[in-house]
C-alpha positions as a printed Julia matrix, in Angstrom:
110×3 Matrix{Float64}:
  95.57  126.8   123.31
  94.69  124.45  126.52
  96.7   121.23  126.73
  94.34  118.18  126.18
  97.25  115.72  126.1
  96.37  114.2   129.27
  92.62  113.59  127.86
  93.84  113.07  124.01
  94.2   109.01  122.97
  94.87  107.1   119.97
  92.56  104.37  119.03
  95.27  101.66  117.58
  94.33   97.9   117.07
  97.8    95.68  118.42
  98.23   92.05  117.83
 100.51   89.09  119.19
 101.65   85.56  117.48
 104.22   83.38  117.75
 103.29   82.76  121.59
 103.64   86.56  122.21
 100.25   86.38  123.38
 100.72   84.66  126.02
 101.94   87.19  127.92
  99.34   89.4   126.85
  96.09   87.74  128.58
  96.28   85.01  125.76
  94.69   87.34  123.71
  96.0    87.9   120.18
  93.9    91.31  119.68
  93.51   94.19  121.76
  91.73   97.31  120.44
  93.93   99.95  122.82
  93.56  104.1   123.15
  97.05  104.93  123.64
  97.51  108.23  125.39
  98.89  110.89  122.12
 101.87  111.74  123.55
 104.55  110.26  126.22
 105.58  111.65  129.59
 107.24  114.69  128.12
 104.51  115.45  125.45
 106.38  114.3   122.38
 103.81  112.46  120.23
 103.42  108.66  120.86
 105.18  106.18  119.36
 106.44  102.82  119.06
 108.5   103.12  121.61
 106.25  104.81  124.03
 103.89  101.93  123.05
 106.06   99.13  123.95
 106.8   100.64  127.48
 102.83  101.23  127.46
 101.87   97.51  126.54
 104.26   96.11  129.05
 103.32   98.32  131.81
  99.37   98.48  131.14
  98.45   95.6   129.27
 101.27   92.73  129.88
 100.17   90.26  132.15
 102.73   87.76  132.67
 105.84   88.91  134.6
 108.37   87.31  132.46
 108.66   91.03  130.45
 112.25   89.99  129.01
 110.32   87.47  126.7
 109.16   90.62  125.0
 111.9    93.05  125.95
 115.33   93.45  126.32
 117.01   96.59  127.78
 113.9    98.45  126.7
 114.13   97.46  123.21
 111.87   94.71  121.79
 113.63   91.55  121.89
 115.73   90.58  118.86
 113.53   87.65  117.05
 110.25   89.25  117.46
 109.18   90.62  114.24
 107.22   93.96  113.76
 104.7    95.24  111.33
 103.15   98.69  111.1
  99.42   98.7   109.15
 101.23   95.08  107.11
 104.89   97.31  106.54
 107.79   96.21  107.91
 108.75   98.89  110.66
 111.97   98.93  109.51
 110.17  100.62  106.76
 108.52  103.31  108.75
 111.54  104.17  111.11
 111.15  101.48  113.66
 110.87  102.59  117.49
 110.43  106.72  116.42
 107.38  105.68  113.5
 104.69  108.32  115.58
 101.19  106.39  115.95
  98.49  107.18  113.46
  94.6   106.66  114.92
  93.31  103.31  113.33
  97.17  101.94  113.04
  97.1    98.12  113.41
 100.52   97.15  115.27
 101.49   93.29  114.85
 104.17   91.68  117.06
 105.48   88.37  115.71
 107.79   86.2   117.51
 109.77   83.84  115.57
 111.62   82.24  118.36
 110.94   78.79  118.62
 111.94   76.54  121.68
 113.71   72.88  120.35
């Protein structure tokens, strides 16, 4: 069987509020193909996609508004197609095609 991973995406929908994004091109919607599997050929997911969205599609430097020790930041609320990720098994859920991926931040400055 040949190895198509490096040609294989995932079309995924991802979305920002809360001032997420802001870093993101002020954009709150960005219709992505995520490569289908990481660096060693496991299958993408969310973490692969955070480390993907800050390294392809971030545009503000300040990354540690987003992430912290390559985590997403506590505060910052994620949903899976409307599901809490909690739910779906948080940074190991594997991306589906069509998945919509909403990051919320709840942090609010005073």
């Amino acid at each position: 069987m040949a190895d198509t991973s490096e040609t294989t995406t995932i079309p995924i929908t991802v979305d920002f509020s809360g001032g997420l994004e802001m870093l993101f091109d002020s954009k709150r919607r960005h219709s992505i193909s995520l490569p289908a599997t990481d660096g060693s050929g496991k299958p993408a997911n969310i973490a692969f996609l955070i480390d993907h969205l800050c390294r392809n599609l971030m545009k503000d430097p300040r990354a540690e508004l987003f992430v912290l020790d390559n985590h997403i930041r506590p505060g910052i609320l994620v949903l899976i197609n409307d599901a809490d990720w909690e739910l779906e098994g948080e940074e190991a859920y594997e991306i589906q095609p069509r998945d919509n991926i909403l990051f919320v931040s709840t942090l609010h400055g005073g």
